[in-house]
N, C-alpha and C positions, 0 to 999 in steps of 0.2 A: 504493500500500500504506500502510495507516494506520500511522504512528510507531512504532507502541507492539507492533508484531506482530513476533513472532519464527519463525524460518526457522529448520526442522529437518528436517536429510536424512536418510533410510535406507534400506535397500532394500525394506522392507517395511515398509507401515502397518498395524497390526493395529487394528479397532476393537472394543475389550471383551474384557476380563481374567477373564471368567468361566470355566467348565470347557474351554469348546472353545479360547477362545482363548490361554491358558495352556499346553493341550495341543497345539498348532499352534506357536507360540512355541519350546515344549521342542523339539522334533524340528527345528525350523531351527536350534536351536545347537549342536543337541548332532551333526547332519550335514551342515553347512555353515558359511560362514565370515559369513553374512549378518547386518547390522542391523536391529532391526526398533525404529520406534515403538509404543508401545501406549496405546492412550486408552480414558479408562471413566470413566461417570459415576460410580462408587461409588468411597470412600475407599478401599478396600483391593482385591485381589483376591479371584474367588471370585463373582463377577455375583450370581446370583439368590438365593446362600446368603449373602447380608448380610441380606436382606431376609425368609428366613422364618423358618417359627415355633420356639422354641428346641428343642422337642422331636423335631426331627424327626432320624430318622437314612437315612442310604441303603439303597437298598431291597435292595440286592445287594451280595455285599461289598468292603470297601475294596480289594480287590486286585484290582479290573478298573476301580477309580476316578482321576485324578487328572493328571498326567502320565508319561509313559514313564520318564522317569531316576530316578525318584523314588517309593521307595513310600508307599503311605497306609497307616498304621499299622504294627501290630507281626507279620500274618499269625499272628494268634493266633486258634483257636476257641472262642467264646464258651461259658464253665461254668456260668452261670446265665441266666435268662429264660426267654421265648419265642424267642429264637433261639440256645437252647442245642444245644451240636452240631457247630455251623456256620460259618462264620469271620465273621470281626467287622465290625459295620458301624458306619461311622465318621459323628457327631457332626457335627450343624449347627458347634460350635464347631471341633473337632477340624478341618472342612473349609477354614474359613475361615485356620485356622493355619498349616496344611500351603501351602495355596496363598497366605500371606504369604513363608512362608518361602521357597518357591519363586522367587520375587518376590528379594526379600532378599539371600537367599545364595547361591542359583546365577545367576538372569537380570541382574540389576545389577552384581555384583560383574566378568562378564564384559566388560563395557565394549561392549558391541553390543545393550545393550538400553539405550530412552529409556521411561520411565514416567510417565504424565498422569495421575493420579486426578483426582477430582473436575472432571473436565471430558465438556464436549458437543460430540460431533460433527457439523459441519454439513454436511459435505460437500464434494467441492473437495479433498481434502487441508489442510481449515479445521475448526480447532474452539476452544472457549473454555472459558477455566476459570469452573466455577461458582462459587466463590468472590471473585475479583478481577475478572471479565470481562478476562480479560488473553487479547488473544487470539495463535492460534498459527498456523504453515502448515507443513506437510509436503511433501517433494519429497520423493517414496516412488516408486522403478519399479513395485512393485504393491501394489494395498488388497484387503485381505483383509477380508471382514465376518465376523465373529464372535457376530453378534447375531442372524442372519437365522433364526434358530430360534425367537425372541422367548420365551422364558422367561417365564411370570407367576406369582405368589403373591398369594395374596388380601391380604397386609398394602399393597400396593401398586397394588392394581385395583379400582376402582370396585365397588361392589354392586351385583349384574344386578337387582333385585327390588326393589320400594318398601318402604320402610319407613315405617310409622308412630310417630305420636307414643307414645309409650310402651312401645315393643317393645323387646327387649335383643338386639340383634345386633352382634357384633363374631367378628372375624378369629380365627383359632386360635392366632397371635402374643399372644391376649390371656387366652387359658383358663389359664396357671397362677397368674397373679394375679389373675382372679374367678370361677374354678370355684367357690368354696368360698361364692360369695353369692346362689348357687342351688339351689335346690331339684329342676328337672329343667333337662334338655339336648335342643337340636336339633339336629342335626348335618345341615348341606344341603352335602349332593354325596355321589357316590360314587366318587369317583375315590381316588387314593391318598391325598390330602391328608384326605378324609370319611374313612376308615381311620385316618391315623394321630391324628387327633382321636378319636375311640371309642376307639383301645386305648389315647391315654394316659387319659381319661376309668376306664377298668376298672380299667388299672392302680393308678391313682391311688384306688382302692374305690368310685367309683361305680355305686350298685344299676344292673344293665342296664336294669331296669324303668322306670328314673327318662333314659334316653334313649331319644329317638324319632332313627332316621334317616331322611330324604328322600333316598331312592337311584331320579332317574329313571331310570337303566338298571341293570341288571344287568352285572356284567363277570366274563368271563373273567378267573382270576388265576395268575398264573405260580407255581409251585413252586420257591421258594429252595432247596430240597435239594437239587437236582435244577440250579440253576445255581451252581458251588463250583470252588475252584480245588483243587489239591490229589491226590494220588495216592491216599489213604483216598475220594474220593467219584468215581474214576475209570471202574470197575466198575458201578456204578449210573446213574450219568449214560449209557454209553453204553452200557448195554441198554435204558434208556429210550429212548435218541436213535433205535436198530433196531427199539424197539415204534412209536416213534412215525414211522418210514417208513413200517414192514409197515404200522400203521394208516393209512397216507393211501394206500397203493398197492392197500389189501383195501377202502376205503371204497366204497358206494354212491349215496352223495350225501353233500352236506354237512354233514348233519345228525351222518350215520352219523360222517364224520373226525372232529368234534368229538367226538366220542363213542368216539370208539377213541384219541385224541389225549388226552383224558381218560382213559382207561383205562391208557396210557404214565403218567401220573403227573405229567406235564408243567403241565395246565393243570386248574384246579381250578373249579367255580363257587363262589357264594358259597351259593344255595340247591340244594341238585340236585334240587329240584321243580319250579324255574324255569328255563328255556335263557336265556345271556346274551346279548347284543343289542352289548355291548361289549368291547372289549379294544385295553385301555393300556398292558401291558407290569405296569402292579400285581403286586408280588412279595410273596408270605408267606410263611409258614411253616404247617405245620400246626398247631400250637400259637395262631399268632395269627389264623388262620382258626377254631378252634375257640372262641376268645375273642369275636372278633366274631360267629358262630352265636347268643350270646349273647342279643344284643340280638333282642330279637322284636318290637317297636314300629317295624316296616318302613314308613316309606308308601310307595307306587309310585304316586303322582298326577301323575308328569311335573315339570316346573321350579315353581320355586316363583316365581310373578308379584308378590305383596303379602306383608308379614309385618305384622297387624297387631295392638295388645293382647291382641286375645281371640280372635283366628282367623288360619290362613295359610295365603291361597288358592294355590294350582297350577291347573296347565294343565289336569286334571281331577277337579276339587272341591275341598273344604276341609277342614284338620284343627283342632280348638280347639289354640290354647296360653292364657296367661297371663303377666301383669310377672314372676312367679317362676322363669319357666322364659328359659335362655339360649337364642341359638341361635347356633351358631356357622359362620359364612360360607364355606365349601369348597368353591366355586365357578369359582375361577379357573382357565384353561383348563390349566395348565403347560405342556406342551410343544402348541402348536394344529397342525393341520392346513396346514402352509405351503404353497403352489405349487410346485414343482419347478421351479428351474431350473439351469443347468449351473454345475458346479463353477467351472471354468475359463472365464474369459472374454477373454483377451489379460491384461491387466494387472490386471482385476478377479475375486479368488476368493469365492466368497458357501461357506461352511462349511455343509455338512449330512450330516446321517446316511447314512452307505454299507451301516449293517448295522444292523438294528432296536435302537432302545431305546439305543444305543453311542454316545454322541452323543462322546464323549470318546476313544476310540477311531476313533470316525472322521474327526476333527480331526487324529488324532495320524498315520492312516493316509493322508488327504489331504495331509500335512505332507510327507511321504514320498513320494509320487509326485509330488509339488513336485518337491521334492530329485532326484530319480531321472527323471526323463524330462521331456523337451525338449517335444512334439508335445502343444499341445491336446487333440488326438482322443484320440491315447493314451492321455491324463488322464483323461477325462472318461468314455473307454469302460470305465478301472480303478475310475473313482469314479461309476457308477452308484447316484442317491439313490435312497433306502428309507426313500419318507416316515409321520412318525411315526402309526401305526395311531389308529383312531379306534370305527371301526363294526369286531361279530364279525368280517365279512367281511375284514376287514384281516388277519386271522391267518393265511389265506390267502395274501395279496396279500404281505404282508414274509416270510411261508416260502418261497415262491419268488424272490421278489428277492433273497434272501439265499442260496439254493441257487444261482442262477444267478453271483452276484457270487463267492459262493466256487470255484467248479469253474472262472469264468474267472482270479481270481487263482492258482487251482490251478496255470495253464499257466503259470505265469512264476517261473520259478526264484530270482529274485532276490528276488519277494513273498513267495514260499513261505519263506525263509530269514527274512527279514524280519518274519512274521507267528508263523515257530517261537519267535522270539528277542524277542519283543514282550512287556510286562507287559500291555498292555491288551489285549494282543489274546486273550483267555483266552476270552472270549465271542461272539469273529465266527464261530464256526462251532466245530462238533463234530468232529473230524476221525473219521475212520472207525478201530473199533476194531484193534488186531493180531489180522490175520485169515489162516489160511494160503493157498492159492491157490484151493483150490476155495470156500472161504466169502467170499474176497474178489471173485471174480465174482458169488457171489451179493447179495453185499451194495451191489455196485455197480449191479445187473441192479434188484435193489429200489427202491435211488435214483432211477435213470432211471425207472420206473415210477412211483414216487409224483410226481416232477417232471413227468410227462405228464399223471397226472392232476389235479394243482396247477394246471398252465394250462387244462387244460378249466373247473375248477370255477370260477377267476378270470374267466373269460371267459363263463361262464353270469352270474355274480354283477355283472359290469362290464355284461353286458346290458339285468339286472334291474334295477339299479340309475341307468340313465341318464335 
């Protein structure tokens, strides 16, 4: 062992301070007596929100964000905006604070937590400070990956597309300091980060006319109304939740659910002259869905390959730009398409999503059946992944993993106490409304039914698709 390395034991290595691993962290101190080390390459807690753009806020609100002992924010509904109405979603800044503080005041001051910023993990229970190269070893019973979700943001991800000499392309980290030295806008991607660059682009008064967006697919978008904590949005949410059964269980094909699924309120397009090809979980509002309608300078030409002075070619064909016009980079995957593999591996936990889109919640939830049960299997049968959607067809595919995952935590008295009494758990499931007996067989009889036709549709679509 080289001189200069230091020996640190815990019972638990966590690698990365980001949402998941914070939310993992909280639930082993706050239900066991355990130590945990925690390593991250970033200065402060908060992973992938050091690194994006200032404007960005969460897509849903702060109170299904964060960790369990701890709320984000004030559970106040927002009086002014586009997400007036609604309760409040918390700041690129505001994220990064919260989960210092977390850090700060409750994990350190306990004496059971060890904190590595600015270091890399090599593996081994080895890893090195970026700063000094001083490096470290961990005697840890088990290593927990925190990362295997791989988070990206374009201010940190290579640009998929060439660029030429003269073209103005930079990250959305970069538009409030040179919006203003352009004349028009490209905005390439569609996914939520190409959203939140246009509305702040509108907000900020720019003519829609003066942006063009490159949106190779079209996405289904989830209705914020429609996911809220709160007893005033109690009533609506879950006559949506009974349309949008009946609507899967009356459907006739796939086309039809999507279409009766949309008709619940639930899922929105962005053109309803076009059927979307995608769905990421992308949350609006009506208001800021009405905002982006705005923009009528759509291209649909597939990925954009070159961006060059006077033209930027895609996958099918070209559109003119010019030096005066920006284009700003939206590109990067966020949350990608990972491989499934088991939570629990003897001494190795790899952290992933148990319930769509909940990555923070399912950290907090896996944290917990840590804690509460002994037997791998039983682990791994409570933490069934529900990996993050990609293709429409996915909307399918995480409706039923997430119907199945809920009706099995159903059977377990101790989960079901556990997921009542949960801050994050406000969005792993809908629970069924108060129904008296004869509407609550019905309402049960509908579930099972849409859930039979969920796995047919799954299973035509897993055909088609192979």
């Amino acid at each position: 062992m080289n001189m200069t390395e230091q020996t640190q034991k815990a019972d638990y290595l966590v690698i990365g301070a980001g949402a998941m691993g914070m939310a993992f962290t909280d639930v082993l101190m706050t239900e066991t007596d355990a130590t945990v080390v925690i390593v991250d390459r970033h200065h402060q807690p908060g992973g992938h929100w050091n690194d994006a753009y200032p404007f960005v806020r969460l897509h849903q609100p702060s109170a299904f964000y964060g960790v369990n002992s701890k709320h984000l924010g004030s559970d106040k509904i927002d009086q002014v905006g586009w997400n007036k109405g609604l309760y409040e979603l918390a700041t690129n800044s505001e994220v990064c604070a919260y989960f210092d503080q977390v850090m700060q005041q409750d994990f350190l001051p306990s004496g059971r937590v060890q904190y590595f910023p600015c270091c890399d993990y090599q593996g081994d229970g080895q890893f090195a400070s970026l700063m000094s190269g001083e490096q470290y070893s961990v005697a840890a019973a088990k290593t927990v990956d925190a990362t295997y979700m791989n988070v990206t943001v374009p201010s940190v991800t290579p640009v998929p597309f060439e660029v030429a000499p003269g073209a103005h392309v930079v990250p959305p980290n970069d538009l409030p300091r040179t919006a203003g030295q352009f004349s028009r806008y490209v905005v390439v991607g569609a996914g939520k980060t190409g959203m939140d660059a246009c509305l702040f682009l509108l907000k900020a008064g720019v003519n829609p006319d003066s942006v063009r967006w490159i949106m190779p697919r079209d996405s289904w978008l989830l209705n914020r109304a429609l996911i809220q904590p709160g007893e005033e949005f109690a009533d609506a949410i879950g006559a949506a939740f009974a349309q949008q059964l009946s609507g899967i269980k009356d459907s006739t094909s796939v086309d039809d659910l999507f279409d009766r699924v949309s008709a619940s309120g639930l899922l929105m397009p962005f053109d309803e002259d076009i059927r979307p090809t995608m769905y990421r979980c992308a949350t609006v509002t009506l208001a800021e869905l009405e905002q982006l309608r705005r923009i009528k300078g759509i291209v649909r030409m597939g990925r954009v390959k070159t961006i060059d002075a006077d033209q930027i070619q895609l996958d099918e064909g070209s559109v003119k730009t010019d030096t005066s016009t920006l284009h700003v980079n939206c590109t990067a995957d966020g949350l990608e398409r990972r491989p499934v593999v088991p939570v629990f591996e003897g001494s190795h936990l790899t952290l992933q999503s148990v319930s769509t889109c909940q990555q923070v919640f399912s950290a907090a939830f896996i944290a917990h059946v840590e804690a509460a049960y002994d037997d791998d299997d039983v682990k791994n049968a409570l933490c069934t992944v529900v990996p993050h959607p990609d293709k429409a067809t996915d909307f399918l595919r995480t409706t039923l993993a997430n119907m199945v995952n809920r009706l099995t935590w159903s059977q377990d008295a101790g989960l079901t106490a556990w997921l009542d009494n949960s801050r994050l758990a406000g969005l792993s499931g809908i629970a069924a409304p108060d129904l008296d007996s004869a509407d609550a067989e019905e309402f049960i009889a509908t579930g099972t039914a849409a859930l039979e036709k969920l796995q047919a549709y799954v299973a035509e679509a897993d055909a088609a698709e192979a």
